[in-house]
Structures are given as C-alpha cells and as structure tokens.
N, C-alpha and C positions, 0 to 999 in steps of 0.2 A: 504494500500500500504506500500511495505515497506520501512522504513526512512534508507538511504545511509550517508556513513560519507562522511565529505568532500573529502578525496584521492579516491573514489570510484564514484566520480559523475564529467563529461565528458562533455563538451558541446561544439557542433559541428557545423557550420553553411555549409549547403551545396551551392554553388554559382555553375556560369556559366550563358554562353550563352541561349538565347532563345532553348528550344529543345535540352536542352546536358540532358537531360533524370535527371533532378534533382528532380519533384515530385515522380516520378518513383520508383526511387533508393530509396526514403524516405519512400513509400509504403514497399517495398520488407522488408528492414531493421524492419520495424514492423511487418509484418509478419515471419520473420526469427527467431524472435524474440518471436512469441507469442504473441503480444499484442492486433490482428486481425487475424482470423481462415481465412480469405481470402482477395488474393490479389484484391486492385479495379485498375481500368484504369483511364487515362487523356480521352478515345474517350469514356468510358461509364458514364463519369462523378460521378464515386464510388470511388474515390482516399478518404483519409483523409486527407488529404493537403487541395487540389486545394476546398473549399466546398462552397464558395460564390457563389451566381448565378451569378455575371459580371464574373468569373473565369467559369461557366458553359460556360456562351455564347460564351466565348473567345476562351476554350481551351487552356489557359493556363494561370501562375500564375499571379496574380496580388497585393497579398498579403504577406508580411515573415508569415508562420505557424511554429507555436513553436509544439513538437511534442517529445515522450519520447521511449526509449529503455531498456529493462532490459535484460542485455548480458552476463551469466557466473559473479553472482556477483557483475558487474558493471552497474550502469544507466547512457546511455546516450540522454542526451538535445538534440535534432537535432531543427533547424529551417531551413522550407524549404522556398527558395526568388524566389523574380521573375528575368525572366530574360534580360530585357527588361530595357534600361536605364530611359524610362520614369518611374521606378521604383525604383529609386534607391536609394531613401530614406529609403526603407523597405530592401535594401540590406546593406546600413550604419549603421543603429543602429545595426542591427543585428550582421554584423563580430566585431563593438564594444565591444558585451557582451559575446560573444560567445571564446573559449579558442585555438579553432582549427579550419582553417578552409580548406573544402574539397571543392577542383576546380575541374568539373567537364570538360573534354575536351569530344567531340564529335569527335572521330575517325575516322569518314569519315572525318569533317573539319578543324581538329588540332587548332588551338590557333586562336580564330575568335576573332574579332576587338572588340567586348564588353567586351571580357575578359579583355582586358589593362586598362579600367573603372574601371572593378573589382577590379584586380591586386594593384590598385593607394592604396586602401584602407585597403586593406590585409597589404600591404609594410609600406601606415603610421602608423599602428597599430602593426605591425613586429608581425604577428601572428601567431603562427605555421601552414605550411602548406603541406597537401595531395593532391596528383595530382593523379582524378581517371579518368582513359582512358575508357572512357564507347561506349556503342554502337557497339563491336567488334564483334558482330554476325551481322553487315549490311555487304552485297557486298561490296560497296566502302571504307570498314572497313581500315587504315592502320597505325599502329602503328607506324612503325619506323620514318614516316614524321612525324607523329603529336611531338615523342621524340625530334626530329631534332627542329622542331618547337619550343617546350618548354623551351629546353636547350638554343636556339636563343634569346628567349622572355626573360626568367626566370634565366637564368644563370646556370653556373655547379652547383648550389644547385641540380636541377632537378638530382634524385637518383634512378632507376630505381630499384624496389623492385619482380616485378613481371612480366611477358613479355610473349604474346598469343603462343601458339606453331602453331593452328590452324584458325589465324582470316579469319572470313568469315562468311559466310551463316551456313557451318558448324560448325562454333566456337564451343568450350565445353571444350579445354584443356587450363589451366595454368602452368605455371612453376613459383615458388616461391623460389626467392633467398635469404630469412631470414630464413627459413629452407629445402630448396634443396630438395622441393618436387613438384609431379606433381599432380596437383588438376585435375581429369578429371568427368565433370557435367554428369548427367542425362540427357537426351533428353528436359526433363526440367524445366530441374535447379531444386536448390535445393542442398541437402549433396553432395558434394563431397566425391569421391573415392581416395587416399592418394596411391599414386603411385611411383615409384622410376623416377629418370628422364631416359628418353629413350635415348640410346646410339649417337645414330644420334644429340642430342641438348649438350652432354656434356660439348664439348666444350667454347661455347659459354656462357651455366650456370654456370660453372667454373672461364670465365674469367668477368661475370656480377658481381659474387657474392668475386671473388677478388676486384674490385672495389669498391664493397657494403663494404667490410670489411675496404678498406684503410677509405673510406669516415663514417663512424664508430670511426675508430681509430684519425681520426685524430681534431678530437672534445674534446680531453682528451688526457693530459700528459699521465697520468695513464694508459690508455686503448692504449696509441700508447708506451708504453714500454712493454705491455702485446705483442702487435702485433708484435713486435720489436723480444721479447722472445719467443712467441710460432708460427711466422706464421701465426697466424690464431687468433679471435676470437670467444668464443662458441656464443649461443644465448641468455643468458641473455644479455653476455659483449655488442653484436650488437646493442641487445634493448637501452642501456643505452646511449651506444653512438649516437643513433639514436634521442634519444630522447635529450640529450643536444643539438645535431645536428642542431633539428627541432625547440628549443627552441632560439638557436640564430641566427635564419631565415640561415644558410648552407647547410640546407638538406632538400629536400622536395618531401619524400617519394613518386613512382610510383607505383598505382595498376590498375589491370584490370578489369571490369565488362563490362556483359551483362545483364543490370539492370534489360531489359524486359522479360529475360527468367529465371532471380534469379539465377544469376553465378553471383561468386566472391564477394557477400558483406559481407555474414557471415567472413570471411577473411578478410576482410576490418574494420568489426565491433571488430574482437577481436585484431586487430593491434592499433583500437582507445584502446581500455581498458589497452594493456599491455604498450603503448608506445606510444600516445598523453597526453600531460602535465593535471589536474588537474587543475581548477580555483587555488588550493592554491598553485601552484608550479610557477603559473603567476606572472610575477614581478607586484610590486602594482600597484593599481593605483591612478590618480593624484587626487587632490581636484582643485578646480578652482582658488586657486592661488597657485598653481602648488605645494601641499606638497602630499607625498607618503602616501597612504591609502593601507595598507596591506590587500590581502584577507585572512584571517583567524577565526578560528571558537570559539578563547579565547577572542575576540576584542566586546566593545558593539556594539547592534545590529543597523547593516545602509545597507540600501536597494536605490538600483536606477532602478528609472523607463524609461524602455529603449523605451517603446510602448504604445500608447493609442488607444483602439479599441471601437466602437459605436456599439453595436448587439442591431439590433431593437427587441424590446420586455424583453429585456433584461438590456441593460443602457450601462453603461464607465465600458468596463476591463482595467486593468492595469496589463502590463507583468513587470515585474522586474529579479533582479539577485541580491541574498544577497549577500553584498560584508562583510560582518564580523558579528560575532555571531551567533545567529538562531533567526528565527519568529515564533511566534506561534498565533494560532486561539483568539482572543478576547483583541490580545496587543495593547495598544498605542504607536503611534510613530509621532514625529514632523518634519513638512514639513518649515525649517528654510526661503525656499525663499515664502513661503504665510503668513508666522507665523500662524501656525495651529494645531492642533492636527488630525491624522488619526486613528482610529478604524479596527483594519481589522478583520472583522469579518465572513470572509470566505477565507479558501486557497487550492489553487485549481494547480494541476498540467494539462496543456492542451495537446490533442489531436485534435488538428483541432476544429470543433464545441463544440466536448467533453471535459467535464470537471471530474478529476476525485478529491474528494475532500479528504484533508488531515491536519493533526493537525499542524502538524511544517514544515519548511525547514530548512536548515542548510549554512551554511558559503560555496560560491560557487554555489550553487542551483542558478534555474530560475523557475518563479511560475506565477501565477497569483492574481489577487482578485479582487471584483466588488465593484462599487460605491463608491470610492473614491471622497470626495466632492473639495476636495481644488487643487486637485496632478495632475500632468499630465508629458508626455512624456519629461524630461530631468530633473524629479526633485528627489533631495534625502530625501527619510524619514528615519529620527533619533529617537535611542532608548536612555534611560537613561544614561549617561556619554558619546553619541556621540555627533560630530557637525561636520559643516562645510557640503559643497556640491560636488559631485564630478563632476570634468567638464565634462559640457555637449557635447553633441554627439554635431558636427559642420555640417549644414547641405548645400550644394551645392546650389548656387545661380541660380531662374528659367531661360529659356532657352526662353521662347515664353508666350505671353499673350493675353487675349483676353477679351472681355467687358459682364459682365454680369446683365443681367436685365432679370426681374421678367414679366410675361405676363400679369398679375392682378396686378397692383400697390396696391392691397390691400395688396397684400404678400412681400411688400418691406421690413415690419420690420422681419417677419419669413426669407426672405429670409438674411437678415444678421446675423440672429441667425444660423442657418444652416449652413452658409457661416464656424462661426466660429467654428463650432463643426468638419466641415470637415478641418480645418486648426489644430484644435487640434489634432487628428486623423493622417493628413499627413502633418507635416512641412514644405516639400518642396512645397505646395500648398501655396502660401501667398495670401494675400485677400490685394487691396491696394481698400482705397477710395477717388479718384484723384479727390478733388474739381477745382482742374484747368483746367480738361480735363471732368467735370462734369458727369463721370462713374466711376462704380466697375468695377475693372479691376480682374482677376483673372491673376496669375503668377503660371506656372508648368514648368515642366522638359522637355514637349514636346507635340504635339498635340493628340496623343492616350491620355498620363494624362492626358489632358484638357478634351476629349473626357468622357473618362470614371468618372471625376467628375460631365459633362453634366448627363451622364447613369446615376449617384447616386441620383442626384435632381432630376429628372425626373423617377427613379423608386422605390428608398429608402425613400426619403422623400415625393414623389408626388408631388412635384413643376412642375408647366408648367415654364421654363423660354427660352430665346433668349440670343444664346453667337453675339456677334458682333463684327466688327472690331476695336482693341482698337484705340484711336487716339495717334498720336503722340505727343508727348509734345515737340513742337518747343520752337525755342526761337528768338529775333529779336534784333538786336544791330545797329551800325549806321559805315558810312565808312570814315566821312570827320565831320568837326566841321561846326556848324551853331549857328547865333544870329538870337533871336527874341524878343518878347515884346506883351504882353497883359495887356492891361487893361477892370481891372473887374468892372462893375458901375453896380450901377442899383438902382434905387428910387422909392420907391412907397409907398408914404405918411409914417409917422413919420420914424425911424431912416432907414437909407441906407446902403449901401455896396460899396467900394471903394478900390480896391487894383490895385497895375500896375508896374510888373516885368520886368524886362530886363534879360536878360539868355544867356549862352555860353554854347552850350553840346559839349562833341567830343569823339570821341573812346578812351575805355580806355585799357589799357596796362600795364604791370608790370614793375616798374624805371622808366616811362614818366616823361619826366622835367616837373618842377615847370612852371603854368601858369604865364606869363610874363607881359600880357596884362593888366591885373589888382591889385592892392593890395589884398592878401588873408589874410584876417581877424583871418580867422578860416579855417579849415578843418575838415571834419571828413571822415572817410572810410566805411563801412558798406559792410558785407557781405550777399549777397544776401540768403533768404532763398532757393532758386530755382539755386542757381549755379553762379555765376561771382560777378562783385560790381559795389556799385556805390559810386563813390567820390562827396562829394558834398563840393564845396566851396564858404563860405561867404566873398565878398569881397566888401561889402557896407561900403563906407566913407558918413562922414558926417551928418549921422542921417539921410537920406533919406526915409529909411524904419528901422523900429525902430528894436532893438534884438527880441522883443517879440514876432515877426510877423515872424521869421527867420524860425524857427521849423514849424511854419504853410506853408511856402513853402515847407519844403522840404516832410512833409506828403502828399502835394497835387503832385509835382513829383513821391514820392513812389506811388502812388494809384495808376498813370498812367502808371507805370511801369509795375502794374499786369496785364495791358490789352491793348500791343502793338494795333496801328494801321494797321500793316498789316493784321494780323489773330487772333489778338486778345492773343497772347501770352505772356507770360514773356517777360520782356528786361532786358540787362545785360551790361555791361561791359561800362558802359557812366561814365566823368566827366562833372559834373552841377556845371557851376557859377555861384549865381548870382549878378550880378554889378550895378546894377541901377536900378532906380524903383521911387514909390510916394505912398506919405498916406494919407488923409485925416483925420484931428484933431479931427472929429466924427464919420463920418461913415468909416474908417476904423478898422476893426477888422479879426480875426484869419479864419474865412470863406470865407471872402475875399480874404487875399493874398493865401490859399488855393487853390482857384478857378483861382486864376490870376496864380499862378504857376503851375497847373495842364496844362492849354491851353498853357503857354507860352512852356512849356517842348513839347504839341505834337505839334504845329506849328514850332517848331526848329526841330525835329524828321523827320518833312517828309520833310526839306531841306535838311536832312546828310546824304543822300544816303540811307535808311533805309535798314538791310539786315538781311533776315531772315538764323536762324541757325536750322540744326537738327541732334540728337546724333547721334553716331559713333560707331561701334560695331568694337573691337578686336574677330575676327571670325579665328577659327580653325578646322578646317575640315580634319579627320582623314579615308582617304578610299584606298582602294586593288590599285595597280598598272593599272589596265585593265581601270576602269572608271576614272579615275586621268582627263583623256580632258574633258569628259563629265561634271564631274563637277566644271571644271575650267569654259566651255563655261557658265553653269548656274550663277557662282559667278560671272561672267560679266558681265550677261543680268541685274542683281541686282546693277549695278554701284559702284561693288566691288573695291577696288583696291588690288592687289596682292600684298603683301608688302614681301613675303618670301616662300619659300618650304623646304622641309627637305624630309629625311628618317629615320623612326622612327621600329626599329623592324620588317621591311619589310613591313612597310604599307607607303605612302604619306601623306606627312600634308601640305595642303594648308591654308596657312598664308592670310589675307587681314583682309581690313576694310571696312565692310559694313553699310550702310548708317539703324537706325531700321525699317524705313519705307520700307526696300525692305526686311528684315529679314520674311516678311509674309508668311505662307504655307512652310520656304526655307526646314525647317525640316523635312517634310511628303514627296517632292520633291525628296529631297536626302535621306531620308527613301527604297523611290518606284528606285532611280538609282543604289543604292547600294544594294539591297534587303535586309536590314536592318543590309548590315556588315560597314556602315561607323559610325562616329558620333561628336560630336559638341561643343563645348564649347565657349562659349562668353563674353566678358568684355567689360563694358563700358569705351572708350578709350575719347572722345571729342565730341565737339560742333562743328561744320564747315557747314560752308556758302552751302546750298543750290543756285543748278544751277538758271539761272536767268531765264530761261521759267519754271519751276518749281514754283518758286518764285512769278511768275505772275498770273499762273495757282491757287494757295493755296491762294495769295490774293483777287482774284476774286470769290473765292466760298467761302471766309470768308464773304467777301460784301454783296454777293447773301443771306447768311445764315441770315445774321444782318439783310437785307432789309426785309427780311419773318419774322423775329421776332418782324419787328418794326412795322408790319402791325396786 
C-alpha cells in the first residue's frame, strides 16, 4: 500500500441520525474509489461497515468502522458510527480522532432530534464540519426545509455549496457553487456529466454563489481585500477561504447526495482532499494537564489509542491515531499510565473485518495493531524522547441499569471476566458490584445497549445469564430526636460482658446549634461512605464509661448504620450523643459497649420517626412539539415533578425530577412515543423522603424478605 505524507492523509468521521444513509454513503465512497469492484447493501447484509452479526440482525450500525479511501493522490480515514444514542460512545471517541466531521441530514426529515446529541460533540471539539443533504432521490425529498432547519439549529455557519435542481424520485441533477457547474448523474449514478448551469437556475446560482464568495472572503483580511478588488474570488482563493472558514467552526460546507444511487460523493470526496484540514493543520492537542501536543511528523513518536475491539478468534485490536513522528513494524513504545513496554509487531490499516497490513504510518495517520498486553482504549504509547499522556476521550454518564446474574453460579467468576472485557471494549458500559444492594449491576446509555450487551453474553461468549430489576439503593434517616439506653450483660461462667449506654440521636443538618442538653466532651464529624454524616458526640462526665470504650461505641452505631431497620439500608444524616452509661471493673470490655451501643442506636431509631429516602433524578426530556402532552402525562404517572420547560431549537425540553425507582423501562417508553426522535439525559440531583404508603409498602416486604431468610 502506499505510504501518504502527513498533508495528504484526511480523516473523516461520518455521523447522523439513525437511517441518514451513513453506512451507505461509506460503501459508495469505497467503491468510487476503487477499493471494492462492488457496491454491498445494509438489507443484503454485504456492506463493509455494518459486518458484525448483532449489526446483521439489527440492520443497522452498532459499531464506529474505521475504513480507508485512496482519492486522486489523497487517503482518506473514514469511520463509519452508529446512529443511535445508545451508541454513543463509538460516536465520541470517534469525532475525537477524526479531523473533519461529515453530518449526515436525511432530507425527507431535516435536523432530527439525535442530531443535537451529535452536534454537543462536534461543537466541544470545534471540529471542522460538512453538512451532507442525503436521501434526495426519496418522494418526500426536500431541501430547502431541511437548509431552513440547519441554518435554525447550526447557525449562519450552514454554507450552502451545492443545491438539487431536480429533488425527487427523479433526482440526478446538481448545481455546484464552488465551481458553477451542473453535475447531471446517470440513471445510476456514478461519473457525472459536467454541464453549464441551465438558464432557468441562473439566477438563483448567481446569487448562492455571491454568498459563497462573501462567506469565503470574509474568513481573511487578505482574501476580503482580494474581494474588495476584484468582485469576485477564483477557486483556489474560495478553497482557502473555505477552509480557514471551516477551521474556525464559521462555515460549514452544504452538499448533496443520493448515497443509494452513487450521486454526489465523488464530489464530496474531492472537496474532503482539496479543502478539509489535514491532522497536521489541526491545532494541537492537549496532554492531561492541559499542555499543547502538536500533530506533527518531526516530533518523537506518540500514539493514542482511541478504541479497543475483542474479534473472537482473533484477540484485542487496538485503533489508534499517530499524533507525532511515525510507527513502524517491530518498535517499542511505552505505555506511561501501566509503566510498560508495547511491541507492535503488526500494523494494519482496516477495512471493516479486513485488514490490510503495512510497514509504517506516519504523523496524522489512524491504524491498527493486535495484542497489545498492557494498553487499552484512552491510553498513550510513547517512543524514545516522548512523555506524558494525552487526555482522555470523557465519556457520558449511563442513563439506565439493570442486575446481572449468571444462570450457572458456576460461571460467576467467567462471568466477571467477561463483564470486564466488554467494559474495556465499551466504556460507557460500567460494571458496578453493589455489595449493599448485593448485585452486579450493569450501567449503559439505554435499554437496546443493555439489550445488545445481553445478545453479546448470550451469543459471543455463550453465557446463559438473567438481567433483573436492579434495586434501588434507599436510604433511611430519622424526623425528631429520641433517648434511649441499653444494657448489654451476659455471664456465662469465667469472664463476662457488661456494657450500658444512654444515647441522644436527632436529624442532622448543616449549622445545627450546638447540643445544649449535655457537656460535649468531644466531637467528631464523619463523612459517610454512602452519602450524608454522622456526628457523633462524646459527652461523658465523670469517668462513667471510661475513653477506651468510646470508639467501641461508636463502631457499634457505625455497623448499624449499614443496615437500617426499615429495609435494611444505609442511614445518614443522625447526630449520636452519648451521655451516660456504666462499666463494670471486669467484665466490661470493647465488645460490650459495642453491642450496648449498636441496640441502644436502633431502639432510639425507631422512636424518631424513622424515614426512608430515595434518589432523585434531574430528568431532561428533549421531544417534537406534537407528543410534548403525551409525555408530560407519562413523566407524571412516574411521580415526576415538572420543575421547568423550554424551547430549545424547535424541539420541547421537559425539565423534572424523577424519583430512580420510576426511571424503569421510562427510556424504551419514550423511545416507542416518540418513534425514536426524543431523548434523555439525567443527573443525580438528591435524596428525598419517600411517600409514607410507599414507605410502609418497602418496609413490609423488607420484613417478609428477612422472615424467609431467617427460616
């Protein structure tokens, strides 16, 4: 294959909605290109993108595919995403590494509600962006809304570069306002015929391509005193302006395709070569305590790894992107966050499944290589005179979770081996192991990802397992202050046990006055592992209960704390005094007052009102105008509270806070009411008092549960 210098090598990420024809358009462009003697399909399941069998069953992507173009001189990188927010971690790393990224609109439905997902990520990376109007061979084909739309969403950056003469069924003709010509397709597709524009459109491509030209000029002093002097700029000056344009997010090129009949992307392929930036022409990037790492191909060799991929039979790929120097076949390089050495002793340029193998890459490049023993997705390997890491890709916090267990307890330890391999694999996957809720819980983006992790254990690894309903992790605190007093005895021939506390608990709160009732000896604060505190204060006069025995109280409160009385939950937010008490000159000792202050802590607990808590979801709920009741009525059946609404881009954001216990299925729900144009985002906001028939209900089936275990 042949080796490209850095100005020469292109790396594209193609994004969009579910069905905005992005494997499509990725196919075409390789066969345009040469690299495949024939187009495949998403319904024949012959694409080189879509090639995993869950992306067979599905019909569509569920994986970013890295994938190469050789175009007139230039190589471009393409990686094709999915499009599907439960995806969207493979769409993150991706616009990360990638130089330019192409948004794909589906022209029957102009700017659909995933795209502003997308968008979030393009914006915080400020990455050059192409807007391609695809699908304009459908009936409901229609441009000018989708422009109106864009311009609405994306701002006057949106730059219209080319515009259908004929959308529709018929589609076949283009007009091109970077060189004021009219591309008219073959039946289909394929070369275009290079045609003069027809009298009837002049106008209008006249006054496109004046706009083209201020929006050009006015990205450079230089180029806007050119415009100033001659009217007009030719087509390199456009290029150039275009390209600072798009470099510092102002301009964001429009083309048109009909991906499925191979109209418009060789046009689109040689706009990426002459006039999308170059990794080297990218402002650096950062290290993780934020200093500038230049891409350049004089700098020693560092490489980051943007993706980790598991091919059974096969092992760990690792995609990367050289950010300085070159790599070659058999180099070492060190992995500073394992302290390791890596060998790479294969380098591979991919095509979907295929791998096509090659000696070196270069400064800018994206590649591969296998069995990397130490390395994984977010980490930098360094060559001789480099250091330091570059920061890591930041990935979205999961959205929904659910309990998993193994059907064979034999498979419990595989299954957490497994667990981790798909967590290295897909980041936004987290694996939690909730000893307090006594389940693996698994955390994704949404319930297809949860779904499709089930599909991987269940058909990649051959695990039988059960997802279940995770629990919730309550918590229990108290409403009023209460005293009590136990004593611990107990004899039974030579030495004995003797301890016997007095206690004050009461809700605690931030600035609460100083307790009054008693001398406070001591104090101490302690922050709860699990969320809230507990103040514990000594206020023994007298020598009644000796110092030594102090600390043994309050471990015996802590221990009762892990396992309220009501449901057995965390407690939080209690001040414990304790004031009085007795010892005995033999048999008291530190197991004692342990015990006597464990009981005395829950006999004061269930005099103070005991009141259970459960988290709080900051819920944002982003969907079209038409279903806005529909699911407002549902975020109330879940005993949301509405705390705000907005208009956002011409969509609705319904604001609330919903309890996680009702966050159950709410995803799939609003998935099925929206037909997958709304979507979600959540923060944990607080703790708050569960209703008191609720409260009754969760006690009594903790009781039930306890009674059956005790038998």
């Amino acid at each position: 294959m042949k080796t490209y210098d850095e100005k020469h090598i292109k790396n594209v990420v193609l994004v969009g909605s579910a069905k905005s024809g992005k494997t499509t358009l990725a196919e075409t462009m390789l066969f345009e290109a040469g690299i495949i003697n024939r187009r495949g399909s998403v319904e024949e399941k012959t694409t080189v993108s879509d090639y995993h069998e869950v992306e067979h069953e599905r019909g569509n992507s569920v994986y970013a595919t890295s994938l190469h173009t050789e175009w007139r001189d230039y190589k471009i990188n393409i990686i094709d995403t999915p499009g599907l927010d439960d995806f969207i971690g493979e769409v993150i790393s991706s616009i990360r590494v990638c130089d330019t990224a192409v948004v794909l609109l589906n022209a029957q439905y102009g700017v659909e509600v995933g795209t502003e997902l997308l968008w979030s990520y393009i914006d915080q990376y400020q990455k050059p962006t192409i807007f391609a109007i695809n699908q304009l061979d459908s009936d409901k084909a229609n441009f000018n809304q989708t422009i109106e739309e864009a311009k609405k969403f994306f701002g006057p950056a949106v730059t219209v570069m080319q515009y259908p003469v004929n959308q529709g069924i018929d589609f076949n003709c283009i007009i091109d306002l970077l060189k004021m010509t009219m591309y008219k397709f073959p039946v289909n597709g394929g070369k275009p015929e290079k045609l003069p524009i027809p009298d009837k459109e002049k106008n209008l491509a006249d006054k496109l391509h004046n706009e083209l030209v201020e929006k050009a000029a006015e990205n450079d002093e230089k180029l806007m005193e050119l415009y100033f002097e001659k009217g007009n700029l030719d087509e390199d000056e456009l290029r150039l302006g275009l390209k600072i344009g798009m470099m510092n997010h102002q301009v964001f090129p429009v083309f048109c395709l009909a991906g499925r009949k191979n109209m418009g992307s060789g046009r689109l392929m040689g706009f990426i070569d002459n006039v999308a930036p170059s990794a080297v022409e990218m402002p650096p990037e950062k290290s993780d305590n934020d200093k500038d790492v230049p891409i350049t191909p004089t700098g020693p060799t560092k490489l980051f790894i943007f993706k980790t991929l598991v091919e059974p039979h096969l092992g760990k790929l690792s995609f990367f992107k050289v950010i300085s120097g070159e790599i070659a076949v058999g180099q070492e390089l060190t992995n500073e966050k394992t302290n390791t050495v890596e060998r790479l002793n294969q380098l591979f340029i991919a095509d979907g499944k295929n791998r096509n193998a090659v000696d070196k890459l270069k400064a800018g490049d994206i590649g591969c290589t296998l069995k990397l023993k130490n390395s994984s997705t977010n980490h930098t390997l360094n060559g001789k005179g480099a250091t330091g890491n570059i920061d890591p890709i930041h990935f979205p916090r999961p959205k929904v979770r659910v309990a998993v267990v193994a059907k064979n307890k034999q498979d419990d330890e595989k299954l957490s081996e497994v667990l981790a391999e798909i967590h290295l694999e897909d980041p936004t996957i987290e694996i939690e192991y909730n000893r307090e809720l006594k389940q693996v819980i698994l955390h994704g983006q949404g319930e297809l990802h949860l779904a499709l992790t089930k599909w991987r254990l269940e058909n990649i690894y051959k695990m039988q397992v059960e997802f279940n309903k995770a629990k919730i992790p309550y918590r229990e605190t108290i409403q009023k202050a209460a005293l009590s007093s136990y004593r611990h005895k107990k004899q039974s021939g030579g030495a004995g046990q003797f301890g016997e506390v007095f206690m004050k608990i009461e809700p605690y709160y931030e600035n609460m006055p100083q307790l009054k009732e008693f001398p406070v000896r001591d104090s101490e604060t302690h922050d709860l592992a699990w969320g809230g505190k507990l103040v514990f204060n000594n206020c023994i006069v007298g020598g009644v209960i000796d110092s030594r025995f102090i600390p043994s109280i309050l471990k015996g409160v802590m221990e009762k704390m892990q396992e309220g009385p009501l449901t057995g939950s965390y407690v939080r937010d209690i001040r414990v005094s304790v004031y009085d008490g007795k010892m005995h000159p033999v048999d008291s000792n530190d197991i004692s007052f342990k015990i006597a202050g464990m009981m005395a802590f829950k006999e004061a607990f269930h005099q103070a009102e005991p009141q259970l808590l459960e988290p709080v979801y900051d819920v944002e709920t982003t969907v079209p105008d038409e279903i806005m009741g529909d699911v407002m009525t549902e975020l109330q059946s879940r005993r949301s509270v509405i705390t705000g609404m907005d208009n956002r881009n011409g969509y609705q954001v319904i604001k609330s806070r919903t309890p996680l216990a009702e966050l159950d299925k709410y995803f799939s729900v609003l998935r099925n009411i929206s037909q997958g144009k709304a979507k979600v985002e959540i923060q944990f906001a607080e703790y708050s008092p569960v209703p008191s028939e609720l409260q009754r209900k969760l006690t009594e089936e903790h009781q039930k549960e306890a009674a059956l275990e005790g038998h």
